[in-house]
LUMMAR-466575 format. One record per residue (C-alpha): x, y, z. Coordinates in steps of 0.05 Angstrom, whole numbers, padded with zeros to 5 digits, always signed. Example, Ala and Ser with C-alpha at 12.3 -4.5 7.8 and 13.67 -1.06 7.14 Angstrom:
<pts>
+00246-00090+00156+00273-00021+00143
</pts>
This chain:
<pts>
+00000+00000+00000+00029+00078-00015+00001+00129+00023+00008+00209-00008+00027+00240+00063+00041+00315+00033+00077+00346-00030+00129+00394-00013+00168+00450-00051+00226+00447-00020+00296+00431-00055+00317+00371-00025+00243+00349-00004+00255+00281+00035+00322+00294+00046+00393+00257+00035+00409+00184+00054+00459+00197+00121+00399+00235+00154+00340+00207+00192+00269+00227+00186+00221+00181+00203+00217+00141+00281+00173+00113+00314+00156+00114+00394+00202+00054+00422+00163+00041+00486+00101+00050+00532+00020+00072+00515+00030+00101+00452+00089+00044+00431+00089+00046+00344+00063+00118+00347+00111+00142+00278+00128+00220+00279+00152+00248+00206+00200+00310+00199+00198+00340+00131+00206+00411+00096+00133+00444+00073+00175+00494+00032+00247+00529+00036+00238+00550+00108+00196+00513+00142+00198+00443+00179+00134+00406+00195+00120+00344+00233+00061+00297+00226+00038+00233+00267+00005+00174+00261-00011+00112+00291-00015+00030+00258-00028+00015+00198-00012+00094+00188-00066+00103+00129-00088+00164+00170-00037+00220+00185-00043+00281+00235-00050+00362+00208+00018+00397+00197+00057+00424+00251+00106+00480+00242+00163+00463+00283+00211+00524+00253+00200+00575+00199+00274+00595+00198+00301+00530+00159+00352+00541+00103+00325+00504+00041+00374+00451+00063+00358+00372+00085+00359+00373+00166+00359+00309+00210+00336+00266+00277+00337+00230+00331+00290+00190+00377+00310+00174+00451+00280+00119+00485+00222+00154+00516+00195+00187+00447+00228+00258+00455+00259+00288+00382+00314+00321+00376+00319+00357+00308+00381+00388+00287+00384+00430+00209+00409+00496+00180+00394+00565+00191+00363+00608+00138+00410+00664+00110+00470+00657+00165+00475+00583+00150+00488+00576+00221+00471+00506+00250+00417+00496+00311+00376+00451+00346+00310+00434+00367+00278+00387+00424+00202+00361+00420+00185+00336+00483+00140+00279+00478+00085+00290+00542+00017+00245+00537+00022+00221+00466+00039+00298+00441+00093+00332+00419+00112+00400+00447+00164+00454+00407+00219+00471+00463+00269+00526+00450+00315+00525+00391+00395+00528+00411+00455+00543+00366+00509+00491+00354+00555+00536+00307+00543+00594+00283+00616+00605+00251+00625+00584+00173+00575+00547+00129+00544+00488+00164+00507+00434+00118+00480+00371+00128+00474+00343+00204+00465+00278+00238+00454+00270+00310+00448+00215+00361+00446+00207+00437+00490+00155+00465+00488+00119+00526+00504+00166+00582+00455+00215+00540+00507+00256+00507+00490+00283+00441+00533+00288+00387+00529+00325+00316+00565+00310+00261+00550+00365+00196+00591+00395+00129+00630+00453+00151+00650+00504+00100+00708+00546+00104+00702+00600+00058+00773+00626+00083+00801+00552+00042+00732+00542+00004+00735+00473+00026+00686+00430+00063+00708+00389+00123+00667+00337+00169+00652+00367+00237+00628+00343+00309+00604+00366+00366+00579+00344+00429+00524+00368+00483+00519+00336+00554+00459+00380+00582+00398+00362+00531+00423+00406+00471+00425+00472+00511+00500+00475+00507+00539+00451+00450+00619+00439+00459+00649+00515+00481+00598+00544+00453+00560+00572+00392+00626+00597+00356+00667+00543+00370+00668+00496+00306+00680+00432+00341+00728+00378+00319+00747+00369+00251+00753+00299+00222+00784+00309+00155+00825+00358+00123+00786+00385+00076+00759+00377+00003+00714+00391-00049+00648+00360-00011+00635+00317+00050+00583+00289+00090+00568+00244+00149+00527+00200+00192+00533+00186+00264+00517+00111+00294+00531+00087+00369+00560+00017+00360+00572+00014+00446+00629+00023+00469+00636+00068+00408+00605+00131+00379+00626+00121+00307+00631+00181+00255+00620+00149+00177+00634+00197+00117+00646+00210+00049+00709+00253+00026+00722+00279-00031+00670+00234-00079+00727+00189-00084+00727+00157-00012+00692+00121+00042+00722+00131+00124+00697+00125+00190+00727+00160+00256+00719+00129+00331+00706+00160+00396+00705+00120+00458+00650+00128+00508+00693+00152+00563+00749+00175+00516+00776+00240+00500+00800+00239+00423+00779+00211+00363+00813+00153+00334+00855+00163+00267+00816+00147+00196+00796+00072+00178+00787+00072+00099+00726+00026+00081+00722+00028+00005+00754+00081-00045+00720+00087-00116+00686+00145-00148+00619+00182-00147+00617+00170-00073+00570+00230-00055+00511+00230-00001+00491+00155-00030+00508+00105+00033+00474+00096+00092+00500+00068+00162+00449+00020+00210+00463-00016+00267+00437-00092+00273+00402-00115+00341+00459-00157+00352+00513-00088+00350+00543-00105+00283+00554-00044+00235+00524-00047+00168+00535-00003+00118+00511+00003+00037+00541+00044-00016+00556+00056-00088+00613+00024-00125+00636+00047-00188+00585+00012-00235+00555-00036-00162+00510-00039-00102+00551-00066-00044+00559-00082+00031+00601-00088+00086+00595-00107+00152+00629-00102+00225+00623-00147+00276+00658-00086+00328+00729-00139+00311+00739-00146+00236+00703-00125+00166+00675-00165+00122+00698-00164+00057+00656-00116-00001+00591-00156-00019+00559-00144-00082+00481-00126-00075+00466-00112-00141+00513-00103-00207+00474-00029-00228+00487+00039-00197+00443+00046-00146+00393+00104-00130+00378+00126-00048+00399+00050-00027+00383+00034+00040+00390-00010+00096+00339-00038+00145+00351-00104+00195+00294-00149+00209+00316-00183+00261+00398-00192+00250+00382-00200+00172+00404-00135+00128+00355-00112+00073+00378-00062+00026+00324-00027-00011+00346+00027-00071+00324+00054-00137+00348+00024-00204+00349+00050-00276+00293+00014-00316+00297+00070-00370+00310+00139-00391+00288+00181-00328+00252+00111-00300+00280+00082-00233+00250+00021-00200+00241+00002-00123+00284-00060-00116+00312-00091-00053+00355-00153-00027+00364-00188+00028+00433-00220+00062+00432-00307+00058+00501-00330+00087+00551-00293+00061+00509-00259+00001+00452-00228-00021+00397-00261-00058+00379-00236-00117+00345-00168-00123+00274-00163-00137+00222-00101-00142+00188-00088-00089+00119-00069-00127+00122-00104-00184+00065-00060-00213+00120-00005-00206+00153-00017-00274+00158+00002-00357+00090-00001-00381+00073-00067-00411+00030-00032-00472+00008+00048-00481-00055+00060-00514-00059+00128-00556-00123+00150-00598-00151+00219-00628-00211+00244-00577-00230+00288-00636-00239+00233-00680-00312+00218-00707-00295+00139-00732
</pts>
């Protein structure tokens, strides 16, 4: 079943593939209750609910009107409350905002700065297990006109963030043509994933109780490696992670010891892959060329040590079988 939640005018409209939007409540009287963060236009952010089989979705709520025309991003803690993080209209600064989730409602709390120096593009955010939030974003230096991947951290609820607003945070790469990043808590570890360059795929560590980031592990180098991969962590705390090859779909895994080696998905580029666990089992779900301007829902799931092969996942979602034309003027 598709359900038409809203259509938007915005840029980026659902946003890029490192960023989350849609969570549902984990826990308690309103357990399944899904919340959905997307932009109405250039500036403002909305939120709508809705509870199983979600065929009926709440009004609009304007959660900011200040939004850059920019994808933003979120995070659920374990009692429902949403933290959203995304770009400032016009300074380009970077903030954040907590719903509080109170009685099966969500109420707007006060938005905070993270950065308000450079260009800030982007963000991911998580809370990890001593409730700590972190924000990884872009960072643009227009000094070097280079982008660089950023983080930050806040220990009091997103009030504070590192120093403070005009402190950048720490850097995680030395800078290059375009960047960006998702955050994932793989315990003991809060680990920082990113794309450098278009040409190469890294991750950073930080240790629970630690006090610097580890140095660069390489995962795959190639080409076109943009916004396309996505990070998820499996019940059972392995890493997986999907992402474009040169002319390939693959995977790789990490069991917190080793990698895996690079598993191919699917031998076609992919479009927005992503990767969901049911159970310990990875499913990665992307787009595929079927034609000029045509892209097709596929998805694949991991059997031993590969994937089956991909199939659509709406198989009425394809090239027309047969296109009927006539002439309504026509008298015969």
């Amino acid at each position: 079943m598709q359900k038409l939640i809203d259509t938007v005018s915005s840029f980026y409209a659902s946003g890029i593939q490192t960023q989350a939007k849609l969570f549902k409540v984990p826990s308690g009287q309103y357990k399944g209750r899904a919340i959905l963060i997307y932009p109405l236009n250039a500036n403002t952010l909305i939120y709508r609910w809705a509870d199983p089989p979600y065929i009926s979705w709440s009004d609009p709520v304007n959660i900011v009107t200040n939004s850059a025309d920019f994808p933003a991003s979120g995070f659920m803690d374990s009692s429902g409350n949403f933290h959203l993080v995304y770009t400032v209209q016009t300074s380009l600064a970077l903030a954040t905002v907590k719903l509080l989730f109170v009685n099966g409602s969500w109420s707007i709390g006060t938005v905070r700065n993270v950065c308000t120096v450079g260009n800030n593009y982007y963000p991911t955010i998580l809370q990890d297990s001593i409730n700590r939030l972190w924000v990884s974003w872009s960072y643009y230096d227009s000094g070097t006109a280079r982008y660089s991947v950023h983080v930050k951290s806040s220990t009091d609820d997103g009030i504070t963030w590192g120093t403070g607003e005009t402190d950048p945070g720490v850097s995680l790469t030395s800078g290059t043509t375009g960047c960006y990043s998702q955050l994932v808590f793989q315990s003991p570890y809060i680990r920082c994933f990113y794309s450098d360059g278009g040409d190469s795929l890294a991750y950073r560590s930080f240790e629970l109780y630690g006090s610097v980031w580890s140095s660069a592990v390489s995962i795959y180098s190639g080409s076109n490696i943009q916004d396309d991969f996505q990070v998820l962590i499996s019940p059972d705390n392995k890493v997986g992670i999907v992402f474009p090859g040169i002319s390939s779909l693959l995977y790789r895994e990490y069991d917190g010891l080793s990698w895996s080696g690079v598993i191919t998905v699917d031998t076609a580029v992919p479009v927005s892959p992503a990767i969901k666990f049911s159970g310990n089992v990875p499913y990665v779900f992307y787009g595929k060329n079927i034609g000029s301007n045509q892209n097709q829902f596929f998805y694949s799931y991991k059997s031993g040590s590969s994937f089956v092969t991909p199939v659509p996942l709406l198989a009425g979602a394809k090239v027309l079988d047969k296109v009927f034309c006539y002439d309504h003027s026509a008298t015969n």
